[in-house]
N, C-alpha and C positions, 0 to 999 in steps of 0.2 A: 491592516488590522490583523494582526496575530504573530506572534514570534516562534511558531514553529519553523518545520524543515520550509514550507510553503511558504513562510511569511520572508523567513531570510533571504532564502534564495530570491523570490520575485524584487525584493529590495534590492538585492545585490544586483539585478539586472535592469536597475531603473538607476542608479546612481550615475551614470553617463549621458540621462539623458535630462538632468535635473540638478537644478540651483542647490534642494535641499529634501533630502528623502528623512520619514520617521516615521520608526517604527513601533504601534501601540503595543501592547502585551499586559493579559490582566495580571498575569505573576509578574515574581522577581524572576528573575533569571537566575540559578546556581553556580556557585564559580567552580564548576566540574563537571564531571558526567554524571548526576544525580535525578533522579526522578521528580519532577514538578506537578500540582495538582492538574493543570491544564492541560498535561497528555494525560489523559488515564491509562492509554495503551499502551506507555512506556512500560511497564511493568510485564509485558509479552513479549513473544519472538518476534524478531523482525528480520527479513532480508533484505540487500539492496538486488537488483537485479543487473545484471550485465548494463538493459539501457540507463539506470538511476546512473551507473558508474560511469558511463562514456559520458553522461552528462554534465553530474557534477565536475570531472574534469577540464568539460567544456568551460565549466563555467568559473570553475574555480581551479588550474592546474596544479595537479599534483595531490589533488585532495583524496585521491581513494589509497595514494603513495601512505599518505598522512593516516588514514583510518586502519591501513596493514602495519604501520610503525607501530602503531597505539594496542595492537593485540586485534583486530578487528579480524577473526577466520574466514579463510576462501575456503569456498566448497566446490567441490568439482560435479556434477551432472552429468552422468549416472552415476559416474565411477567411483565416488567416494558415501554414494548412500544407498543404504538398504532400504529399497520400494518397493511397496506393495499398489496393487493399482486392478482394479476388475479381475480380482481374484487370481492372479498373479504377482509375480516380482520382477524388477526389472532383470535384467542383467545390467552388468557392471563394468561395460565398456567405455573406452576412454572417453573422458571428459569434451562436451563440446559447448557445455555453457557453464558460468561460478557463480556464484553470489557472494557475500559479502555479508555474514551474520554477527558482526557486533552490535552490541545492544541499542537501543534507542534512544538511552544517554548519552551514548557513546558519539556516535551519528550525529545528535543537536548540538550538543557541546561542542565538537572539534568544527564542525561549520559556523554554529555561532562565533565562536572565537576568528576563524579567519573571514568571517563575513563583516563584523565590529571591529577590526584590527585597522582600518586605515582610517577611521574619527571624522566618514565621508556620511555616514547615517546615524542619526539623531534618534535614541532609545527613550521610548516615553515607561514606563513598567509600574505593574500596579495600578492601574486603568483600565477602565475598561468601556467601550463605547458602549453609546448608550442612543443614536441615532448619527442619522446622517442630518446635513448639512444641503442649502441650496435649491431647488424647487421641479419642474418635473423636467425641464429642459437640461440642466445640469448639476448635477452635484458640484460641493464648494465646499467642503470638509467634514468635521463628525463634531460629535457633541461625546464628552466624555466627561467620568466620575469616576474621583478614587474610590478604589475596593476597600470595605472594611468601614465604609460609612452605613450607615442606619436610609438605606434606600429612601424613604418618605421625605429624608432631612437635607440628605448631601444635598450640595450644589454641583452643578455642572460649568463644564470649561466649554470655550468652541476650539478647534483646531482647523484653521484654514486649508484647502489642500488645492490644486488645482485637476489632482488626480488621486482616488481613493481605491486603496484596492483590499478587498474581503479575502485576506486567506485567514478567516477563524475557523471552518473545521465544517463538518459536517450538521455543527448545531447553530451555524450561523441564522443571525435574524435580519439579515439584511434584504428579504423579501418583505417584510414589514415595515422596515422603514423606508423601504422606493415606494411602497403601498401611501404611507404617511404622506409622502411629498408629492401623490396627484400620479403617479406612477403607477404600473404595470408590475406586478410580480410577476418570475417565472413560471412558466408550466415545468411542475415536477414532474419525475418518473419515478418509479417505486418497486423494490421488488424485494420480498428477505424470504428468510426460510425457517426465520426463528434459529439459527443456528446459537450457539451458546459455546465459549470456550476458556478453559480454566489452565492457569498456566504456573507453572513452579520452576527458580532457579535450584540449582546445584551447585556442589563442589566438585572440584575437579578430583579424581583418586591416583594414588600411583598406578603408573600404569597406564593411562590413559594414550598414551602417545603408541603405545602396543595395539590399539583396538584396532581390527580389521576393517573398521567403518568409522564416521565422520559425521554420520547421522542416520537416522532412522524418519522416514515416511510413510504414513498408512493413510492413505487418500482416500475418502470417504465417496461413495457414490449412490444413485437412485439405490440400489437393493442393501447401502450398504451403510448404515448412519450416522457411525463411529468415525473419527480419527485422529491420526497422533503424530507428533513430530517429535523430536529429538533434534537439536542442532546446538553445536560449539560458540561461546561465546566468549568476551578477553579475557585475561587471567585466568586460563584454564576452567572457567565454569562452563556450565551447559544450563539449557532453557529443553523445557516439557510445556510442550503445548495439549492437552485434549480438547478435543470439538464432539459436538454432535446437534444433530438435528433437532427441532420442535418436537419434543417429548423425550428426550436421550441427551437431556441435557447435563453435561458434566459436573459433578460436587464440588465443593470447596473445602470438604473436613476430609483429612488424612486419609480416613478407613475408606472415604465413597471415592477421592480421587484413585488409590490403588486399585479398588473393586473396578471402576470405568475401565484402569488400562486393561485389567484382565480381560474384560468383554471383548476387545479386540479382534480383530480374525487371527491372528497371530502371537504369542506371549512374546516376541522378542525385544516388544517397549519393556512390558511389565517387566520381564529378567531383568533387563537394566534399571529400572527403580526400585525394586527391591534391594539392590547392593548401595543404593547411593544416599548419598549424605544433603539433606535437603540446608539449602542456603536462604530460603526465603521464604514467607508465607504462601501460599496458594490464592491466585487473583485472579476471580471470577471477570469476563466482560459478557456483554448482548448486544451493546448496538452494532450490530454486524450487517445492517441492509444496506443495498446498494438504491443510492438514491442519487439523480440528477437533474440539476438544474440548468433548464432551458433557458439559457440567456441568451446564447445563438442565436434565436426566432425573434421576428420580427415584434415589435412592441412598442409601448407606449414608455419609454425608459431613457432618464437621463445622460447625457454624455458625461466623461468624468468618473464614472464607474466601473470598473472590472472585479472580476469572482475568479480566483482560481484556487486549487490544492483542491482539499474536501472541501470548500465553500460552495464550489459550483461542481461536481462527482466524486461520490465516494463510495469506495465499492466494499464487498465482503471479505475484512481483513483475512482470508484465512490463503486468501491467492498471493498475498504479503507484496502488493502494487504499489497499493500508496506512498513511498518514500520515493523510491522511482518515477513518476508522473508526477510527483512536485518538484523533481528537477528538472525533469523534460518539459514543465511547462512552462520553467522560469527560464530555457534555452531560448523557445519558441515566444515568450515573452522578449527577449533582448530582440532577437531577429526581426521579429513584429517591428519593432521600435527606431531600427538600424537601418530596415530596406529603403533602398535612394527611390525604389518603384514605384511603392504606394506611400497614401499617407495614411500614416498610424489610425484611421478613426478608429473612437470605441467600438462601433457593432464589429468592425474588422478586425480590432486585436482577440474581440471574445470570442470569436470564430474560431480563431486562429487555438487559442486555450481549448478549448471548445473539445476542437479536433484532437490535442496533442493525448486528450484519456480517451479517446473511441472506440483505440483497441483495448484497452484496460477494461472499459464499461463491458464491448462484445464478450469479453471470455471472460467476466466474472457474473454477470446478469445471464449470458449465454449459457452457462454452465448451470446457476442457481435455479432456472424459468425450470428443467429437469427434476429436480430433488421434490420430494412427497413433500407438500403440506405446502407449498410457495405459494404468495398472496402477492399484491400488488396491479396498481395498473401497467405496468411495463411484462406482465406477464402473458398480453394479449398473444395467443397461438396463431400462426399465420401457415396458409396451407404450403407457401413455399419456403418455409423452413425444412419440412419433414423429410426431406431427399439428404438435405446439409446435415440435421440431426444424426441421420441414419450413415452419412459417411465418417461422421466425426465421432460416433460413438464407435467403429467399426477404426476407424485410427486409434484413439487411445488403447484398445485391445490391443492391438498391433503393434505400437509402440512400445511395449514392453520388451519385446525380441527380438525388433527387428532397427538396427539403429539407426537405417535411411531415415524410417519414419523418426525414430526417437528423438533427432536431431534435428528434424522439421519441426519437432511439436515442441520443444526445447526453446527452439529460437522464436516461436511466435509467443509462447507464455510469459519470454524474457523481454519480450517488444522488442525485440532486436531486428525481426522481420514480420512482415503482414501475414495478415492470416490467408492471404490468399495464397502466398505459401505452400499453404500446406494442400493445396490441388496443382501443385504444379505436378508436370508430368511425371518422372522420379517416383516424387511422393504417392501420384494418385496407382501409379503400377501396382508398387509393393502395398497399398491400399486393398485396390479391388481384384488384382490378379492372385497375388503372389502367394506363397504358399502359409500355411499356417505357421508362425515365427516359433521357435523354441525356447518359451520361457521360461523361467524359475518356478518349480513350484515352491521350493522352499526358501527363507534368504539366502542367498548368496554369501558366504562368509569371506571370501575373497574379490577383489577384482580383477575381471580379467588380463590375459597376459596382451601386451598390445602387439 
């Protein structure tokens, strides 16, 4: 259930172990890289992260080859972007992690394409489920109705399945309908901050290949409510992202987005949008909480079902995770599937899902439980957090100038390694010993010499 990055990918990781895989989707599919109603968030910046790209390679070789053919920019970390971060700037020493910021078209299209390219998975489009199928012991397909019928009237289809999987997104209702069938919904977790962020494409200008940077980052923090990105997208466009907190909510008319960037702690976004050539309307989003569904725990819940992408965690787009942990979940899905050791059960594979966003969930819920105005049950404060608070806020300081740490903190943001990480010994030195790092006060207009 769903034709996003989540939906393809986990289909694509189910095709070897099945007669006959299909895949629902309430749209059409576009034949290109075009925006569809069903990402709304298409129309924002997106990054893949270092582990989205060892993944999808996993899974599909040669595919991040494919998305750098296509115009898809690598960015280098720190080295090629001007950061601001708890009232500093980074320095701009050599890159030790990239990402991968072509747009979110970009990204669906060129995976849908080589995910539908071998005529191995059955596209159903323009549908939309409408419940599940089967009773509390096992699910046994969906029930689905074409879109664009008069609800009260349409009729419904069955689709038999012998294994159902929810990657529809974070507004999935499939707690409802396990509910419907004598079933167990999950225990959710809840956490937002009210954040709000308004986002506008660009033209590219001459010149641009001259600029001293590659992108612009203003990291918003507890004292500090604002923030802004800047980053390169194909055919020489660029993407503006502004954020802010519950009450500092970003505009969407022209005069209130350039007023935002000026608030900034820094003019060096707003310089840059005052020169530039705007490509696209201005696209407000909100649903930005990080919420999870406990399907892990134990339950009254049918076999035959699994949750992954946003269906089962979805975090505060502004850490730009989600593209990346829907393909690390659809790895961890094949492997699930593959192992000679165990057998695949459902509560075993959702576990296994489960796990693959934990670190995604710790350092976007981790981070948001901090910010003024945060609601949720997942916000409960726990007395042995406050020692881990107090080191990790005392890292990110520090990682501004000091690249031990910056490259510590680097590779666990990218999931590339655990957050434990970042107390290994190294790290926790130049942490709690070492001397005050010498950071930027102001941007950095060059990077350094390596």
């Amino acid at each position: 259930m769903g034709g996003g990055l989540a939906g393809l990918l986990a289909a694509h990781a189910l095709v070897a172990h099945a007669d006959r895989v299909t895949l629902v989707e309430r749209d059409r599919f576009p034949d290109g890289p075009f925006s569809r109603p069903g990402v709304p968030q298409d129309r924002h910046t997106h990054v893949m992260l270092e582990s989205g790209q060892r993944a999808l390679d996993s899974l599909l070789p040669g595919m991040t080859g494919e998305l750098l053919e296509h115009g898809s920019p690598r960015v280098g970390m720190p080295r090629d972007i001007v950061q601001w971060q708890t009232g500093t700037w980074y320095r701009r020493t050599r890159a030790t992690a990239h990402v991968l910021t072509g747009s979110r078209p970009l990204n669906d299209w060129l995976v849908r394409r080589r995910v539908l390219a071998g005529g191995r998975i059955t596209t159903v489009e323009g549908a939309e489920v409408v419940g599940l199928l089967g009773d509390v012991t096992r699910v046994r397909g969906v029930r689905l109705r074409d879109r664009g019928q008069d609800a009260a009237r349409a009729g419904t289809r069955e689709l038999a399945a012998d294994l159902v999987v929810d990657a529809s997104g974070r507004s999935s209702r499939a707690p409802a309908w396990l509910t419907a069938l004598g079933a167990e919904a999950p225990d959710e977790e809840y956490l937002e901050t009210g954040l709000a962020y308004a986002t506008r494409f660009f033209h590219g200008r001459p010149g641009d290949e001259d600029l001293p940077y590659r992108g612009i980052y203003i990291v918003p923090n507890p004292d500090q409510r604002r923030g802004g990105i800047l980053m390169p997208l194909e055919e020489g466009r660029w993407s503006v992202i502004l954020s802010g907190l519950r009450g500092s909510e970003p505009p969407t008319d022209e005069a209130g987005f350039m007023e935002f960037a000026a608030g900034l702690p820094h003019p060096v976004l707003h310089d840059w949008l005052s020169k530039a050539e705007p490509a696209s309307p201005i696209h407000g989003f909100r649903k930005t909480a990080n919420l999870r569904r406990r399907y892990d725990r134990p339950g009254r819940r049918p076999a035959g079902f699994l949750a992954t992408g946003e269906a089962l965690c979805s975090f505060n787009p502004v850490y730009g995770q989600g593209m990346s942990v829907a393909a690390m979940s659809a790895v961890v899905l094949r492997d699930a599937l593959a192992d000679p050791r165990r057998v695949p059960t459902t509560r075993r594979v959702q576990k296994a899902l489960f796990d693959a966003a934990r670190q995604a969930w710790d350092i976007s819920a981790g981070a948001d439980k901090n910010m003024p105005g945060a609601t949720g049950n997942a916000l409960r404060p726990r007395v042995v957090d406050r020692p881990a608070d107090w080191y990790l806020a005392r890292l990110q300081r520090r990682a501004t100038g000091n690249p031990v740490i910056g490259e510590a903190f680097r590779a666990a943001l990218s999931l590339t390694a655990p957050l434990g990480s970042l107390f290994a010994p190294r790290v926790a030195r130049a942490v709690l010993f070492g001397p005050d790092p010498d950071a930027p006060t102001e941007p950095p207009t060059r990077p350094e010499a390596e």
